[in-house]
C-alpha positions in Angstrom: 0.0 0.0 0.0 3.0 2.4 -1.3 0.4 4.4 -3.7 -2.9 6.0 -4.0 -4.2 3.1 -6.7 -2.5 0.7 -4.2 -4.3 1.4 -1.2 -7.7 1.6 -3.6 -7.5 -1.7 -4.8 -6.5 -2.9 -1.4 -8.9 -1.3 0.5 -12.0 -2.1 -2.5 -10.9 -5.8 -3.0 -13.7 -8.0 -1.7 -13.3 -11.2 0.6 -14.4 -14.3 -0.2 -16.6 -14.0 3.1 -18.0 -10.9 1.6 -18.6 -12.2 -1.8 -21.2 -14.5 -0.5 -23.0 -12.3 2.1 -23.5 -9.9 -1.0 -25.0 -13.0 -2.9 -27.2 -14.0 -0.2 -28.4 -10.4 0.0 -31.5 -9.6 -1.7 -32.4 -6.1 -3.3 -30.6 -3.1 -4.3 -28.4 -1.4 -1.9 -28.4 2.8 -1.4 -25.6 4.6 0.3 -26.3 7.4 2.2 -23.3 9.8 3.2 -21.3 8.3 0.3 -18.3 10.8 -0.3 -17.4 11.0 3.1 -13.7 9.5 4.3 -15.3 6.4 4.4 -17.9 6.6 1.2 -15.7 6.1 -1.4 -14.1 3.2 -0.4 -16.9 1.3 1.4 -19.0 1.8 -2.3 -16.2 0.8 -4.4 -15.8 -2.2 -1.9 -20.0 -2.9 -2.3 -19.9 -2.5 -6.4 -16.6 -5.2 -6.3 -18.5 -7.2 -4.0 -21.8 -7.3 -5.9 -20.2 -8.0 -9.2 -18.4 -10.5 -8.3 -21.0 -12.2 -6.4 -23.4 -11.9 -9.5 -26.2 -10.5 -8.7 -27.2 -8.0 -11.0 -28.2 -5.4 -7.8 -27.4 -1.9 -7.8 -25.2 0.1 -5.8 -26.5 3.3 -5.4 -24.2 6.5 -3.9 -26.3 9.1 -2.3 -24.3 12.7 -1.3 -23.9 16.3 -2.2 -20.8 16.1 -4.2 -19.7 19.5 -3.5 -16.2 19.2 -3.3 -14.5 19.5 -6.7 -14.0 15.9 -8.5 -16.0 14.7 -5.7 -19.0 13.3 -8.2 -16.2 12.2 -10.7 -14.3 10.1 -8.3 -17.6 8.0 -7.3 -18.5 7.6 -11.2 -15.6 5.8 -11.1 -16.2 3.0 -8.7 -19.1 1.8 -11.4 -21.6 2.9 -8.6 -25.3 4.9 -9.3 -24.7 7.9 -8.7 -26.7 10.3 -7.1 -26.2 13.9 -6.0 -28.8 15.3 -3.2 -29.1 17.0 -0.2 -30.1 14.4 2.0 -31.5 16.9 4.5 -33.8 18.4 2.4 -37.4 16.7 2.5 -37.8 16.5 -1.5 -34.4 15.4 -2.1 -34.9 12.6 0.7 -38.9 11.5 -0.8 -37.2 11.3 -4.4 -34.4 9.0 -3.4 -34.2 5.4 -5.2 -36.2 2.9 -3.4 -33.5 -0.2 -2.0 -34.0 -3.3 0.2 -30.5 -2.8 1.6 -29.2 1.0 3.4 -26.0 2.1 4.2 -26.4 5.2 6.4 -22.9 7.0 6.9 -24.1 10.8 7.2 -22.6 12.2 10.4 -21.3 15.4 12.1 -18.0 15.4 13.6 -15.2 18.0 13.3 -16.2 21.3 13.8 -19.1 20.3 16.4 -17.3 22.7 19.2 -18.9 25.9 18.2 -22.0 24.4 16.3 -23.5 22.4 18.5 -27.0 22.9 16.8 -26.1 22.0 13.5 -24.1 18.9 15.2 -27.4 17.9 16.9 -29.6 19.1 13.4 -27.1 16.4 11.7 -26.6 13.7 14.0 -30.1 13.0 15.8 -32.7 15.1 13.6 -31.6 13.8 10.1 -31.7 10.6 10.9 -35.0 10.0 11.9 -36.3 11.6 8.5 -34.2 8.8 7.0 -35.4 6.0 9.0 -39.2 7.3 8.0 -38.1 7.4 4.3 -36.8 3.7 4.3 -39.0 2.1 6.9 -39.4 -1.6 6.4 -35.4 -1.8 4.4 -32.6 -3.3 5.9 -30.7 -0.6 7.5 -26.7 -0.3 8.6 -26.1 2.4 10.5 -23.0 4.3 11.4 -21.9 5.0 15.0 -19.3 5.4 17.4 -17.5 4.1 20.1 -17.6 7.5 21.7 -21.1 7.1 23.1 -19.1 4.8 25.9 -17.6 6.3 29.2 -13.7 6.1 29.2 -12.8 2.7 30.7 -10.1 1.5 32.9 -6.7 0.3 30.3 -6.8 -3.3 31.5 -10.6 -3.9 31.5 -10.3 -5.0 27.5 -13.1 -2.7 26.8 -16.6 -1.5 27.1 -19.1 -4.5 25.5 -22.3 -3.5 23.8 -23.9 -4.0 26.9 -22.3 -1.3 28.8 -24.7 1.7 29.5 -23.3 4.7 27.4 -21.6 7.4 28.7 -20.6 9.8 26.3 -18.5 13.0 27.2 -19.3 15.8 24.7 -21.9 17.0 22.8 -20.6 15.2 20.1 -20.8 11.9 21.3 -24.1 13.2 23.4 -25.9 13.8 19.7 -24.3 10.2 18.3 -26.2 8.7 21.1 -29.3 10.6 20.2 -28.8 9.1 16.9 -28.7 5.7 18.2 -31.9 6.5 20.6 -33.8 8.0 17.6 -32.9 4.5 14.8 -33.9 2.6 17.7 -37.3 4.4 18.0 -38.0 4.0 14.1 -37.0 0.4 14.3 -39.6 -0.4 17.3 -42.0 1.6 16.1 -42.0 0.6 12.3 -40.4 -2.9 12.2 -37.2 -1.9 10.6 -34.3 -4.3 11.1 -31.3 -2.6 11.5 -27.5 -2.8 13.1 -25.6 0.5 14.7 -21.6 0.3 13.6 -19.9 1.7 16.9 -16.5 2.3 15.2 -13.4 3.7 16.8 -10.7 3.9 15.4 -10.7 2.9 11.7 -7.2 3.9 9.5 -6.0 3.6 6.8 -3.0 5.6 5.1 -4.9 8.8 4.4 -6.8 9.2 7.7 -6.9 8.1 11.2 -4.7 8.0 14.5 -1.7 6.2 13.0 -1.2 9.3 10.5 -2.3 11.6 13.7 1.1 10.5 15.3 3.3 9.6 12.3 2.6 13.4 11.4 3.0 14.4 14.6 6.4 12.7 14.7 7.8 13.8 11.6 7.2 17.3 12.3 9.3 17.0 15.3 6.6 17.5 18.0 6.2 15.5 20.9 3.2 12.7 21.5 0.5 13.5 23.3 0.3 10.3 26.0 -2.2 11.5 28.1 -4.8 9.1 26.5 -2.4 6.5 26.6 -4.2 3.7 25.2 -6.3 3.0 21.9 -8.1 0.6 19.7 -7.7 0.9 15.8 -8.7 -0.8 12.5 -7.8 -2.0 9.2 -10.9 0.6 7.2 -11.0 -1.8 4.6 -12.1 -4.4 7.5 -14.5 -1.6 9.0 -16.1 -1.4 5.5 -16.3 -5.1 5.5 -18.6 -5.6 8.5 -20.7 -2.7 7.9 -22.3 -4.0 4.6 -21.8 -7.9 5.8 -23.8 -6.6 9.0 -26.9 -6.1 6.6 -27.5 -9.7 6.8 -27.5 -9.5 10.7 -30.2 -6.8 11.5 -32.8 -6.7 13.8 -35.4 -5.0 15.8 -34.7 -3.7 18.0 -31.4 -2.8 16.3 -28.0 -4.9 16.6 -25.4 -3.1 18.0 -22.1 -4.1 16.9 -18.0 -2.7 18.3 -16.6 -2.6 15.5 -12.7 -2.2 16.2 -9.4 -4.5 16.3 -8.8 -6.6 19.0 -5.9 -5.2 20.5 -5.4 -2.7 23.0 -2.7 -0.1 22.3 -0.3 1.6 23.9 0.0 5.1 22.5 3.4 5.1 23.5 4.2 2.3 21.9 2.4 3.0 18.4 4.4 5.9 18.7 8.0 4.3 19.2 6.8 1.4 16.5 6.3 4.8 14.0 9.5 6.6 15.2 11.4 3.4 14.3 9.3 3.1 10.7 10.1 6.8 10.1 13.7 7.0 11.2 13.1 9.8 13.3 13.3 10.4 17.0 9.9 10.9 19.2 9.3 12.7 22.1 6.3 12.4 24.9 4.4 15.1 27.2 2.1 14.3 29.5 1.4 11.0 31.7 -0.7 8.1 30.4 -4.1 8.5 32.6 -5.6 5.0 34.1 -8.4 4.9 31.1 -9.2 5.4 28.0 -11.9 5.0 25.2 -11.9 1.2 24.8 -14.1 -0.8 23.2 -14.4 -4.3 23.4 -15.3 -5.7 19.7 -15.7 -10.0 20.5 -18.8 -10.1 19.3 -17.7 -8.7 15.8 -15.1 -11.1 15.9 -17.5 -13.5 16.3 -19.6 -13.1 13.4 -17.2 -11.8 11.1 -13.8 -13.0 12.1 -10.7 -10.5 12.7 -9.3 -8.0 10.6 -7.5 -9.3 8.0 -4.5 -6.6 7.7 -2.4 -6.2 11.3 -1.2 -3.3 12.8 2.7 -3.6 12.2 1.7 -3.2 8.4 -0.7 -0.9 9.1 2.3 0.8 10.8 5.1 0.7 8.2 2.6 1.6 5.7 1.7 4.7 7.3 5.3 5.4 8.0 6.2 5.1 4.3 3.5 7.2 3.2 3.8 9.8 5.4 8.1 9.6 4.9 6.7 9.9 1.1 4.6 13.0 1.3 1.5 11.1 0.0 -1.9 12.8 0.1 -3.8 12.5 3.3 -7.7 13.7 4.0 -6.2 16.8 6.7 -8.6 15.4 9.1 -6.9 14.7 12.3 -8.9 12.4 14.8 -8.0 14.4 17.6 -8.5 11.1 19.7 -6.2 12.8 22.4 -9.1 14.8 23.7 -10.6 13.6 27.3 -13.3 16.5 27.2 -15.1 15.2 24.2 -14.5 18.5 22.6 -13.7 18.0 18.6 
């Protein structure tokens, strides 16, 4: 994964395990949110997928496309494509019909300092949606920051811990959560919630937080000192395989590696990769955002790329001066401020 059609292919090519999901899958399949950081490779993945499983269904790629080559980029992947404003009530009612929902819209940087829109985004929107496609199969994106931070050694918070999110951020993904589950008791809609945390790959996510960090000769913030990551292209896996696994009320599904990580030593593991030193400030506090992801595991199996490649990847690409998204996770922050 040492270029940009590299890491495409790899992140887009379908497992076998996926492959036959997709052919046991009935129906066309919409995706909502599509030309987010996630978007374009999880619908590339599904349009892979579906042809190779042979089923003739559509992928369909919902978003604004207002970003320049945006629309262009998702032509590309052989997807529909579809540009519309979600949030507005015509442009939701005139959406493609499909048996099969991908819902990725979310609100996230920026939310300090618009809380209303964040709230507007993340709770509001998403019961429009759930009305509009009552009765499909829905996967929904979440987060693992609706749980409370959790002692280093516990291995995690389970799906059965009772939220605690810190933030108004992770406050509105919960009312997100809150407001699927309400559509799904009250209209019958089988659905699954995708708590992900934290999903990377070489554009985006904590190992390019800290290889950046490194290279630019600033020190490692280790005050959260501990982390969970994964492989996106696995992330992108389980959310359309988790179509297959919905219920109501809705399945809620960690969806993570199964590691717990030192900071410090993702740090050290990059500092090596980038052949440059790394400095620390701060002290590692006794928790962390954890998430515990067993049952994921269980249906799906583990992550099929590990974290040293992950690692030297990352470290090469970053060494190289390869394009990343400029989106930092800011996973550092205990205050749930982003």
């Amino acid at each position: 994964m040492r270029s940009i059609d590299e890491l495409d292919e790899r992140l887009s090519r379908p497992r076998p395990e996926l492959v036959e999901d997709l052919r046991r899958l009935d129906g066309d399949l919409v995706v909502l949110g599509a030309s987010g950081k996630l978007g374009v490779s999880l619908v590339r993945l599904a349009v892979r997928g579906v042809e190779e499983a042979g089923t003739g269904a559509r992928v369909i790629a919902v978003s604004r496309y207002s970003g320049p080559g945006a629309r262009e980029a998702m032509e590309a992947t052989g997807a529909q494509v579809v540009a519309a404003d979600v949030a507005d009530d015509d442009a939701l009612a005139a959406l493609p019909d499909a048996a099969n929902v991908v819902y990725l819209v979310g609100a996230k940087f920026g939310t300090e300092g618009n809380q209303s829109g964040t709230w507007e985004t993340n709770v509001y929107l998403p019961g429009r949606v759930a009305r509009r496609y009552a009765g499909s199969r829905i996967s929904a994106l979440s987060t693992g920051n609706v749980y409370p931070l959790v002692g280093v050694g516990s291995g995690g918070a389970t799906e059965d811990a009772l939220p605690g999110p810190i933030g108004e951020y992770a406050m509105s993904c919960l009312g997100r959560e809150r407001i699927l589950e309400a559509a799904s008791r009250r209209d019958g809609t089988p659905m699954a919630i995708i708590r992900l945390n934290y999903a990377v790959e070489m554009r985006y996510g904590v190992l390019v937080d800290l290889a950046q960090t490194i290279d630019a000769g600033e020190p490692v913030d280790i005050t959260m000192g501990s982390l969970n990551l994964v492989w996106q292209g696995y992330a992108n896996e389980v959310t359309l395989r988790a179509l297959l696994h919905v219920s109501t009320p809705p399945l809620l599904l960690n969806v993570t590696g199964p590691e717990t990580h030192s900071v410090r030593r993702l740090a050290t593991d990059l500092s090596a990769a980038l052949d440059k030193p790394v400095t620390f400030t701060g002290e590692e506090e006794p928790t962390a955002l954890l998430a515990n992801a067993q049952r994921c595991h269980g249906l799906f199996g583990y992550p099929d790329v590990a974290v040293p490649e992950l690692v030297e990847a990352t470290a090469h690409w970053v060494r190289a001066g390869l394009p990343t998204l400029g989106k930092p996770t800011k996973f550092q922050r205990r205050d749930g401020k982003f």
